[in-house]
Phi, psi and omega in degrees: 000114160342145139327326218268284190311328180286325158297337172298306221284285195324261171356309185278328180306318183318279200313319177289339207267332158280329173309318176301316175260004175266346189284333190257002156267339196297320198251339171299298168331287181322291209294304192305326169309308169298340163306312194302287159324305212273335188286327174298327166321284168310324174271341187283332181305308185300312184268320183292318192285354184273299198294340167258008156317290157337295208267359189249020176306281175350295220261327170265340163254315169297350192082007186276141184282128192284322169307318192278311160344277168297351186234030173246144189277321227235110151273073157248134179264338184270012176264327191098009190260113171217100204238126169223025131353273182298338171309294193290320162293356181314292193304324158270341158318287203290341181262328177303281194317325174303296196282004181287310188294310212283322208283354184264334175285305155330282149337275183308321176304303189294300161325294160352276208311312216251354166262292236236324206295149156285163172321322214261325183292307176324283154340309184266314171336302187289340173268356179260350159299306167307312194297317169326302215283311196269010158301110222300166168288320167310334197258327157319325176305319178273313147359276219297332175299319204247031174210319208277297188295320154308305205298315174274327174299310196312288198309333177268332155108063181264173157287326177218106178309331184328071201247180126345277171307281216314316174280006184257298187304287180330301186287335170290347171287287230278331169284350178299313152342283185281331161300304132027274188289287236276306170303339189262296177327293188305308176323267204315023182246269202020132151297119146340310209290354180277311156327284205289343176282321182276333184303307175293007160276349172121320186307159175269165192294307174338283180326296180329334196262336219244309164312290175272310168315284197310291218285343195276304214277338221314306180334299170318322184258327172299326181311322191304319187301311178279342138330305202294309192298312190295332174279342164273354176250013171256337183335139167240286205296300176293326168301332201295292196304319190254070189225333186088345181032050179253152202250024173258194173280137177280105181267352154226188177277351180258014186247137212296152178203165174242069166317184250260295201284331176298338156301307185304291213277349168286297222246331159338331197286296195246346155339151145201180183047235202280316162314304185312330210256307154341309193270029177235327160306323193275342169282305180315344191272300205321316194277328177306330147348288167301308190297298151007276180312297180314314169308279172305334166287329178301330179272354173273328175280331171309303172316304148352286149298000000 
């Protein structure tokens, strides 16, 4: 045997021998990816399949009516009443008035940021936004108790800020973050060549933004919207403080009210029984809310594009 052929051989052994190992990361690779996937699959399976497991027992062993649930006024468990009527208009009221307030400030803020701000303005903004986002929730809670809420006793002349409004603001403050970020990114994804065609048709920057940017980004910013939408009908913690929590129908914006989530996270705590499993039904109405809600913007968005 040759030289030349004993080099060939080696080579080709080298050469199988990496194949053999990049064919076994490859594959390594796959299953942790596939590990990965099925365990988030499976825990989303797991929680949905608990809670509705929970919430919908009342109404399939016990005998409670599901209709009388959602269109009932009254939450007393130690009565045996379990009404969230007034919850759930609280929880829509307060997420409509949040995106009537956030999303339009949002929106104009992200432009600012990704249009119109110099560089250098632009630069501090966007890390004091992010910096917004990773803010505990609890500490918006607080804000509002001690600045939102005084704020609102002073100006209307109440007995108590614990309002409506006072919980309409917080969340439009607390969505602002992520509407923001999701929104500006989508503006800076614009093609240049969109921009620079209009300017060079005559148009102003201004027009250029409000024509062609934003309707070019929408896709981006309805993402946004549903970020904005999820964090206000998931809020807990900061509604727990300025929400005032009385659990009837809201007849102004100054009455003290208990949304969706604020109910599960007061009484949860010490629930049972029959009590115990209402509040997992009052989750089961939540989610069904979001999804909903997911839906129809995913089909708006779909449209959009």
């Amino acid at each position: 045997m040759s030289v030349e052929s004993q080099a060939v051989g080696i080579k080709k052994k080298y050469k199988n021998r990496n194949n053999k190992g990049k064919y076994i990361a490859e594959s390594v690779a796959k299953n942790i990816f596939f590990m990965s996937a099925l365990v988030a699959v499976v825990s989303l399976l797991l929680i949905i399949g608990f809670v509705f497991y929970k919430g919908l027992i009342p109404f399939i062993s016990k005998g409670y009516s599901f209709t009388a649930f959602l269109t009932g006024v009254d939450w007393l468990p130690s009565s045996d009443k379990f009404g969230i009527l007034p919850m759930i208009i609280a929880s829509l009221i307060a997420t409509v008035g949040s995106l009537i307030i956030g999303v339009p400030v949002g929106i104009l803020t992200s432009v600012f940021i990704a249009e119109i701000a110099p560089k250098k303005v632009a630069k501090l903004m966007s890390p004091a936004v992010e910096l917004l986002a990773g803010i505990p929730s609890v500490l918006y809670g607080i804000f509002g108790l001690a600045f939102i809420v005084p704020a609102i006793q002073d100006t209307f002349n109440l007995p108590k800020g614990q309002s409506l409004l006072a919980v309409i603001i917080v969340l439009s403050i607390m969505m602002l973050p992520t509407i923001i970020s999701v929104s500006e990114t989508a503006i800076r994804a614009v093609p240049r060549a969109y921009k620079e065609g209009s300017l060079a048709l005559g148009a102003s920057k201004i027009e250029t933004i409000f024509k062609v940017v934003l309707p070019a980004a929408k896709s981006g910013i309805l993402a946004a919207v549903v970020l904005g939408i999820g964090r206000a009908l998931g809020e807990t913690m900061a509604v727990i403080l300025v929400a005032g929590n009385s659990p009837m129908i809201p007849s102004s914006l100054m009455d003290s009210v208990r949304p969706l989530t604020t109910n599960i996270a007061l009484e949860m705590g010490y629930a049972f029984g029959t009590h115990q499993e209402m509040l997992f039904a009052t989750g089961v109405v939540l989610f069904s809310f979001i999804l909903i809600l997911n839906l129809i913007l995913n089909k708006l968005s779909k449209g959009v594009d």
